[in-house]
N, C-alpha and C positions, 0 to 999 in steps of 0.2 A: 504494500500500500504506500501512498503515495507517504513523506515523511511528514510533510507539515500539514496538507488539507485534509487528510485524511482518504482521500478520492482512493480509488480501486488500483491495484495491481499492475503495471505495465503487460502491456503483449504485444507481438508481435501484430495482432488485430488493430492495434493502437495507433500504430505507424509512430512506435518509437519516444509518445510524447510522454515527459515523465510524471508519473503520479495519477493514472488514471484517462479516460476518453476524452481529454480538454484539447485534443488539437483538431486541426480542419473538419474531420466529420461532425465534433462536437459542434465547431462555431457554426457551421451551417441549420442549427437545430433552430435560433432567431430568424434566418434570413429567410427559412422554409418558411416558417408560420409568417413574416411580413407579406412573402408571396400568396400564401394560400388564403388569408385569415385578416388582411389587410394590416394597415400599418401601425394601429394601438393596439403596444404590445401590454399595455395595464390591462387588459380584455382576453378570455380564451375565444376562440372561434366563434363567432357567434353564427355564422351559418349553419354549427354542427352543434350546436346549446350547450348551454353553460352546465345543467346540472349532471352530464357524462363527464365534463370533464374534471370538474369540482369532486364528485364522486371520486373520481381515479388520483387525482393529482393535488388537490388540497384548495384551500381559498388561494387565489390569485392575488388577491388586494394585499394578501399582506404585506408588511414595510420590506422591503430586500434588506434595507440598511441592518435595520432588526434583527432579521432573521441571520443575515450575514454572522454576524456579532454572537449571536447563540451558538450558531454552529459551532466558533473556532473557540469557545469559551466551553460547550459542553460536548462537543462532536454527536455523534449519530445516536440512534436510540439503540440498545444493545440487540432488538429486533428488527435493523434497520433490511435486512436480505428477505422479509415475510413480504414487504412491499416492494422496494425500489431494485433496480439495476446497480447501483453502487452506493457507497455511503454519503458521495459528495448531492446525491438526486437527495436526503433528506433536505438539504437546506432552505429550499424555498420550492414552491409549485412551477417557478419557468426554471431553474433549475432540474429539478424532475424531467420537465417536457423535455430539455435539452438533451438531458444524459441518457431518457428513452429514447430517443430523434439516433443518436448518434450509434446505439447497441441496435436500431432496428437497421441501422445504414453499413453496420459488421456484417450482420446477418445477410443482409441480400446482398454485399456486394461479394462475400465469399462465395455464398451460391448461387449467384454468378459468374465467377470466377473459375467456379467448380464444373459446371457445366458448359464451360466455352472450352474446357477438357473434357468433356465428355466422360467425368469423373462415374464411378459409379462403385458400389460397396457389397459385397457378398461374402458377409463373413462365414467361415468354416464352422459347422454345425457343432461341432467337441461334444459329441456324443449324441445330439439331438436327430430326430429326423429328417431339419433342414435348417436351416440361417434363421436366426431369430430375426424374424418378419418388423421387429421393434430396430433394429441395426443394419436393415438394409436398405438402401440408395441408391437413385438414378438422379443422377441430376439434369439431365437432359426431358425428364418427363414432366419434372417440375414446373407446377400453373402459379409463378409470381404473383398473378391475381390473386391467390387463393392463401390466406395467409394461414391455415389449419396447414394446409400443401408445406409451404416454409419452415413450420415447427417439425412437419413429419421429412423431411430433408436436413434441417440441421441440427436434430441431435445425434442422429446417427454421425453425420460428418465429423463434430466436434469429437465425440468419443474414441473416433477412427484418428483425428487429427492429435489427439491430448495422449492416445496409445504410441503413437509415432515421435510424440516428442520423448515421450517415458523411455523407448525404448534405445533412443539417446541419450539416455541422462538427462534430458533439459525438464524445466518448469511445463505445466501445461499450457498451450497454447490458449484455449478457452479455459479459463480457471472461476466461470462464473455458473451459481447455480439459479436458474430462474423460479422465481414462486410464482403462483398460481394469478397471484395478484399482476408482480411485473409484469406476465404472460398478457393482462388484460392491458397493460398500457400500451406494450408493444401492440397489441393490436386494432388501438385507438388510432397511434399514429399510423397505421397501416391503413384503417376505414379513411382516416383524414387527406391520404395522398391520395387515395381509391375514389374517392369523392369528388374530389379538384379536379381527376384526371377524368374523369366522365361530365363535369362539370362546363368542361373549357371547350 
């Protein structure tokens, strides 16, 4: 984790930036929402209602400065992985949006990545009848639209990806575990781009 903000773990996903997802995919999480959501950013979407977002990601209104200030005084809540993507998403609600913006923009730009190789995963059964149907992938079949599709593409990969580093000696590649809830913000921000892009 990062030393002073407390932000999440460098990866290789991260593109090297230290202490967590604060670099270019991060900053792109503001300039998304100005494009899609117009340009008061004191406001969540309001094309897509305030109370999904408030629900998932917290009051909007509150003081940054404030909350800023809490953060580095008391850091994260000791169950801050039940909801967020990383510790630094507790701090404020466009915070949150930001650091889910930036782990949804990991996600599909790996698998993507993954299927412009025509990557694909069929693990050896080790005793079973066949490849655990939960661990195996095509990435080429993958429907981007479809972001249940995305969750069922990239836990396989990461597993295959986090075994490949182990087997190196190195740290995990993905070292993050998503809860149920993060799950629902990632694919907030997924309806939000889903939306704009049928919108336009």
């Amino acid at each position: 984790m990062g030393p002073q903000d407390g932000r999440d773990a460098t990866t290789t996903l991260e593109h090297g930036q230290p202490g967590g997802s604060h670099g270019a995919p991060r900053a792109l999480g503001p300039i998304l929402f100005r494009l899609l959501c117009g340009d008061d950013l004191s406001q969540p979407p309001a094309r897509y209602a305030l109370a999904p977002f408030r629900d998932l990601f917290g009051d909007p209104g509150k003081d940054y400065d404030t909350e800023l200030q809490r953060h580095y005084k008391d850091g994260p809540p000791p169950d801050w992985q039940s909801a967020h993507v990383s510790m630094y998403a507790t701090m404020h609600p466009w915070e949150d949006w930001a650091e889910t913006w930036a782990h949804y923009l990991h996600i599909v730009d790996t698998l993507g990545t993954a299927r412009s190789y025509g990557m694909a995963l069929r693990p050896e059964p080790l005793g079973l009848p066949g490849p655990p149907r939960v661990l195996t992938f095509t990435a080429r079949r993958l429907d981007f639209d479809d972001f249940e599709d995305l969750l069922r593409g990239w836990f396989p990969l990461t597993f295959a990806l986090n075994s490949l580093n182990r087997g190196m000696g190195l740290l995990d590649l993905y070292p993050f575990v998503l809860s149920e809830r993060a799950i629902e913000k990632l694919r907030f921000v997924h309806d939000v781009i889903e939306r704009a892009r049928v919108s336009t």
